[in-house]
C-alpha positions in Angstrom: 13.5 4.9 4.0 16.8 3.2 3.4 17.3 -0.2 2.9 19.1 -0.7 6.5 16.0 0.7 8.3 13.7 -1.6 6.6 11.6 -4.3 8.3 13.6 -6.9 8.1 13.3 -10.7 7.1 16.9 -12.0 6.7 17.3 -13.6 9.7 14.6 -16.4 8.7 16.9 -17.3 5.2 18.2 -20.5 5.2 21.6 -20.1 3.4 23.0 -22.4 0.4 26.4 -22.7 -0.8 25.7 -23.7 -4.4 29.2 -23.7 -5.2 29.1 -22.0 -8.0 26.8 -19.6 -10.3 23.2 -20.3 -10.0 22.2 -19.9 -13.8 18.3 -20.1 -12.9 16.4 -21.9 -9.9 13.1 -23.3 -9.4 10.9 -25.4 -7.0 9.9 -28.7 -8.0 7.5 -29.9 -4.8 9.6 -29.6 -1.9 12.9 -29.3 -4.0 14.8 -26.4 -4.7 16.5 -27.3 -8.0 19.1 -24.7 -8.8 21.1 -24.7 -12.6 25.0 -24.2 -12.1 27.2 -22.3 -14.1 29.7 -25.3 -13.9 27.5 -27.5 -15.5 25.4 -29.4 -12.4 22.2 -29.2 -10.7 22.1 -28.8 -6.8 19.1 -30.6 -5.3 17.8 -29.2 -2.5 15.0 -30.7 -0.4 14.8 -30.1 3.6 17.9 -31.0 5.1 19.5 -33.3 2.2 21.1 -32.1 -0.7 22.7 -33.6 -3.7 24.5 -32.5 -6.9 23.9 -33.8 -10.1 26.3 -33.8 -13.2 23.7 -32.9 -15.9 26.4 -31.7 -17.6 30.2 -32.7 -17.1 31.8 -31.5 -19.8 30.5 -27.5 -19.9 28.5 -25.0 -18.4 24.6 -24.4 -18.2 23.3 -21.7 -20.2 19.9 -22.1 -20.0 17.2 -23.8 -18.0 13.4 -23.9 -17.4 11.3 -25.4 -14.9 7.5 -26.8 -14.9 5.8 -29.0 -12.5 8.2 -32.4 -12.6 11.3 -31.4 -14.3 14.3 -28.7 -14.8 15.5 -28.5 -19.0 18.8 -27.0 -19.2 20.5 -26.5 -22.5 24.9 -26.3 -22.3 27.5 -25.0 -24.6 27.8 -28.6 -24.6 25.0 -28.5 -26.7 23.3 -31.2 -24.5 19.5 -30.7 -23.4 19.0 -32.4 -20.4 15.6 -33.5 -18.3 16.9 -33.5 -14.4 14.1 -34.3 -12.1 13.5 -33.8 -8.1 15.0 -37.3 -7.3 18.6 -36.4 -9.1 17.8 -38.5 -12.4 18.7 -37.5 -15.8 17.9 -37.9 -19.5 19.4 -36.6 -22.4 17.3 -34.9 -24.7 19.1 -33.5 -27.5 22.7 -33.6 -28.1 25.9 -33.0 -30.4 24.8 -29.2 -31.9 25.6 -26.2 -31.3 25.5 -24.7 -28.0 21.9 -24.2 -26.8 20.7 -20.5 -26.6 17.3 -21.1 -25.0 14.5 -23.5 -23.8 10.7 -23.2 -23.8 8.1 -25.9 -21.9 4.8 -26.9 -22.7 2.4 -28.2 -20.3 2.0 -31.1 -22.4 5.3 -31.9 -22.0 6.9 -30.5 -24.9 10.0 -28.9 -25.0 11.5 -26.3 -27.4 15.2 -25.1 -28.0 17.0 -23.0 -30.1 20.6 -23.9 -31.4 22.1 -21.8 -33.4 19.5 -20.5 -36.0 17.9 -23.6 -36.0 14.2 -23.8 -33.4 13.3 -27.4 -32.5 10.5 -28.5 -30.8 9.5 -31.5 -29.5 6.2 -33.0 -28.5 5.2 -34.8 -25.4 5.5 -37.7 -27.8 9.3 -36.9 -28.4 9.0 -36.1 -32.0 10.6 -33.3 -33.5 9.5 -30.3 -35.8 12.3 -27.7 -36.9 12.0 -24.2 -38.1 15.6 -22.0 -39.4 14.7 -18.6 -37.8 15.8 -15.5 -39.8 18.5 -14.9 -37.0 19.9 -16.8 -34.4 16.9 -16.8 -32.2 17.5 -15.6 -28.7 14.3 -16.2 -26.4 11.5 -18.8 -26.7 7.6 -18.9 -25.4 5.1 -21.0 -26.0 1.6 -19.7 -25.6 -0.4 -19.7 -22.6 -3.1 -21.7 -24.9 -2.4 -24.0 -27.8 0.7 -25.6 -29.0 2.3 -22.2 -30.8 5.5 -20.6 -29.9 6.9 -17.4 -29.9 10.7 -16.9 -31.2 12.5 -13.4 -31.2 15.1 -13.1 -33.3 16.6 -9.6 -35.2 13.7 -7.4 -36.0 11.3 -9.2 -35.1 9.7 -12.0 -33.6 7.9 -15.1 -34.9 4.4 -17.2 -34.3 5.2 -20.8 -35.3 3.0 -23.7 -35.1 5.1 -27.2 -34.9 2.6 -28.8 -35.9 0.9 -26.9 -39.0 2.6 -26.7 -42.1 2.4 -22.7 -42.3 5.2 -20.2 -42.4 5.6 -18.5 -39.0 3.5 -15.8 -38.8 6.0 -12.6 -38.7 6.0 -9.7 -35.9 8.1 -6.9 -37.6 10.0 -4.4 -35.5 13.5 -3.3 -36.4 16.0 -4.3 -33.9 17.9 -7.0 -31.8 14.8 -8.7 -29.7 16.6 -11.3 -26.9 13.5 -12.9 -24.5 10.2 -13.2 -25.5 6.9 -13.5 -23.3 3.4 -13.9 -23.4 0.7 -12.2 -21.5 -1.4 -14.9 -19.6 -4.5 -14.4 -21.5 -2.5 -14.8 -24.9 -3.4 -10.8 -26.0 -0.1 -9.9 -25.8 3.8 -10.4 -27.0 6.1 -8.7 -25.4 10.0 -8.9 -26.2 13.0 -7.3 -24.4 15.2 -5.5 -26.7 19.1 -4.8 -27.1 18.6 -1.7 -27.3 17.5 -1.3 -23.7 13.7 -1.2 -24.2 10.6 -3.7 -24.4 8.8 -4.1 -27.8 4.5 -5.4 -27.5 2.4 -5.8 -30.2 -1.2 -6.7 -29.2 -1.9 -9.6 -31.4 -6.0 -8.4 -32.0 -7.4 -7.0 -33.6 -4.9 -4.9 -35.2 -1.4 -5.7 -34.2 -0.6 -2.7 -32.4 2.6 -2.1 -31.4 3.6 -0.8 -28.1 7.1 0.6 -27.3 8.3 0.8 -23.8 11.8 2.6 -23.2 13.5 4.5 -20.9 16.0 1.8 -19.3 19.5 1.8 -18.3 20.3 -1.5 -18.9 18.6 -4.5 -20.8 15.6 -5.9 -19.4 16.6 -9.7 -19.4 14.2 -10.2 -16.2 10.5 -10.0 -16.8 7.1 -11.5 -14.8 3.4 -11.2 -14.6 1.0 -10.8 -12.2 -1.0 -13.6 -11.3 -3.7 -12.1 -12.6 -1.8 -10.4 -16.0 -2.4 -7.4 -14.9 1.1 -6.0 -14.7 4.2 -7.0 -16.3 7.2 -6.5 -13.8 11.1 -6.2 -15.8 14.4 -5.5 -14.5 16.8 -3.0 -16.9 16.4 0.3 -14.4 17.1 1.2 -10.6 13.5 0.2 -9.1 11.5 -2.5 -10.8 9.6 -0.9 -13.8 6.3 -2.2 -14.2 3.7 -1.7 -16.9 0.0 -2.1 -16.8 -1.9 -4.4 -19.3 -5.4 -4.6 -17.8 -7.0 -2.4 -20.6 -7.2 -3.5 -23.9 -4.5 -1.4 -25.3 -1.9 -2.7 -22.7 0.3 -0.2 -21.4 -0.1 2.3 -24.4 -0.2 6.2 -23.2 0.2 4.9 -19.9 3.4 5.6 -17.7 4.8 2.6 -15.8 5.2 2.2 -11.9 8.6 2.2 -10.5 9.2 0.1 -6.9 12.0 -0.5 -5.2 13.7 2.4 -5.8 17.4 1.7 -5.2 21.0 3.2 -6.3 21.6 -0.3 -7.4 20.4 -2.1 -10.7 17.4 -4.4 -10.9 18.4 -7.8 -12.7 15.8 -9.9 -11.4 12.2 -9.8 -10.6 9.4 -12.5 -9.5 5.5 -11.9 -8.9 4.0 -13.5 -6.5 1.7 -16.5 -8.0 -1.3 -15.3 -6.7 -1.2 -11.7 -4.5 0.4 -8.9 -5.8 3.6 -9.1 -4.0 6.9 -8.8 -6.2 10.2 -10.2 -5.2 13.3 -8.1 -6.7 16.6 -8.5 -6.6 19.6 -6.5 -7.2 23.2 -6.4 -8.6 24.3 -5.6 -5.5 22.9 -8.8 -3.9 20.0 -7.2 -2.3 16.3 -9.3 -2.4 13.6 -7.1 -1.5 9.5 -8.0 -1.5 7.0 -5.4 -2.3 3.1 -5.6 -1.5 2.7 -3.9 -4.9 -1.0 -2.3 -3.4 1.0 0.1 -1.1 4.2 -0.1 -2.0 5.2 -1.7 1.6 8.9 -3.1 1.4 10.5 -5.7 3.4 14.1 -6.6 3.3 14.8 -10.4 2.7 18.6 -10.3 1.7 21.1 -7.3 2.6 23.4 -6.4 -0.6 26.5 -8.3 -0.4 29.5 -7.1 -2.6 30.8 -9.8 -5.6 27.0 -11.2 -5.1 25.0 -10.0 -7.8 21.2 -11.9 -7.3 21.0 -14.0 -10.6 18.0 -16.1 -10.1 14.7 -15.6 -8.1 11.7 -18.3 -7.9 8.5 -19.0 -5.7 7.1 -22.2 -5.6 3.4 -23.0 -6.5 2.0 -22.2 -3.2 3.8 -18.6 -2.9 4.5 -19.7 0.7 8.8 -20.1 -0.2 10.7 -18.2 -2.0 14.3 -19.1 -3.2 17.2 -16.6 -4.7 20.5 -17.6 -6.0 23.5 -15.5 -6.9 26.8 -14.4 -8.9 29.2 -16.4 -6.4 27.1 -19.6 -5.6 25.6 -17.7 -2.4 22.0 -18.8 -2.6 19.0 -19.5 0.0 15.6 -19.9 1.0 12.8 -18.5 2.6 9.5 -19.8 4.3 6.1 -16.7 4.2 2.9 -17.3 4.8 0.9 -17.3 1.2 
């Protein structure tokens, strides 16, 4: 079926003119807080919306979203706390551009700035580790205050707080983001070299190599239940399973969403196994990942590559945000 004869849902999007690149988006309550290229933070919440200048002199790089606050990182090398109601603080500033962010539920935050990983506690002091690399994606742990940092070849398990050296995952290559599975099992790290690298952490540190992609797979998610892992990187949403114990080794992946466009973003669902997808080409798709059932939520729009994709606590709303500062909303029944 093509993507014109699809039951629709685009007619119920609320459009946002964002201005200008939405770097990443989340909800925060009944705010959609969206991360600009040109440094600010658009607040949307029902019919207001404001702009914040979380950072005036450069551009947001980075940002990540919990319960009560967006952390953005600049080539200003500011990190900066925005929250719902359009005020600021200043983290960390006066380094080196900030490569990426990681949040605690505690309230810790971690950042990377060159090679150097800092992380600091909901107390607001600091611990530093020098990675062997410039690091290039953060993650703390589903459980426990321990972080994941991938770096080239490799990725490492560093507690702030302990006095032990990171413990080292070895695996030759440039390794950019970094996740874990829900259940902590699992690290799983997208790759340069257009692949995902896992090593199940017990008992024996296997690793599992997942290839096959076009492109890099900077977009990943999990199921709500950790079930699957969902990545961009191909022309469908590639998908692996990691019920069993041995994750997705010997096992071939699912593909959905299949598209002559690239996948650069995907979002499951936070608790059915519906994935939202979106495309270079501007195209947001959802798929009920049980029967493959697709339903069209954006139609592709040239210059508008999707660049961010979020759905808020409940899974009732889902917001996307693109290329040329085209963004909007949408209201589903969870």
């Amino acid at each position: 079926m093509s993507v014109g004869a699809l039951p629709s849902l685009a007619d119920q999007v609320v459009p946002i003119e964002a201005g200008a690149e939405v770097a990443g988006l989340g909800w925060l309550g009944d705010a959609v807080m969206m991360a600009l290229g040109d440094g600010g933070v658009l607040v949307v919440q029902g019919d207001d919306t404001r702009r914040v200048h979380a950072h005036p002199d450069g551009a947001i790089l980075v940002s990540a979203f919990d319960k009560g606050r967006l952390v953005t990182g600049g080539d200003d090398g500011r990190v900066v706390v925005t929250r719902p109601d359009g005020t600021t603080r200043i983290l960390a500033e006066g380094g080196a551009w900030i490569d990426s962010i990681a949040l605690h539920p505690s309230g810790a935050v971690a950042y990377s700035a060159g090679r150097t990983v800092t992380a600091l506690d909901d107390k607001g002091r600091a611990k530093t580790f020098d990675a062997p690399s410039t690091p290039r994606g953060l993650a703390f742990a589903p459980k426990g205050y321990r972080l994941a940092i991938a770096h080239y070849n490799g990725a490492s398990l560093w507690y702030p707080n302990l006095e032990t050296p990171p413990d080292l995952l070895d695996w030759k290559g440039s390794h950019l983001d970094v996740t874990w599975s829900p259940d902590g099992r699992f690290v799983v790290t997208s790759m340069q070299e257009n692949a995902l690298h896992g090593w199940r952490l017990a008992p024996d540190r296997g690793h599992m190599r997942m290839s096959g992609y076009t492109a890099k797979p900077r977009s990943v998610s999990w199921s709500f239940g950790g079930a699957w892992l969902a990545t961009s990187g191909a022309d469908a949403a590639i998908v692996w399973p990691f019920a069993s114990k041995d994750g997705p080794m010997g096992k071939a992946p699912r593909e959905c969403g299949v598209r002559h466009a690239k996948v650069v973003k995907v979002a499951f669902h936070p608790s059915v196994n519906v994935l939202a997808v979106g495309y270079e080409d501007g195209c947001v798709l959802l798929i009920r990942f049980d029967d493959a059932a697709e339903l069209l939520v954006r139609r592709a729009t040239e210059g508008s590559a999707v660049t961010a994709l979020a759905w808020d606590r409940a899974g009732g709303r889902l917001a996307f945000g693109c290329a040329d500062g085209r963004a909007g909303t949408i209201t589903l029944s969870s």
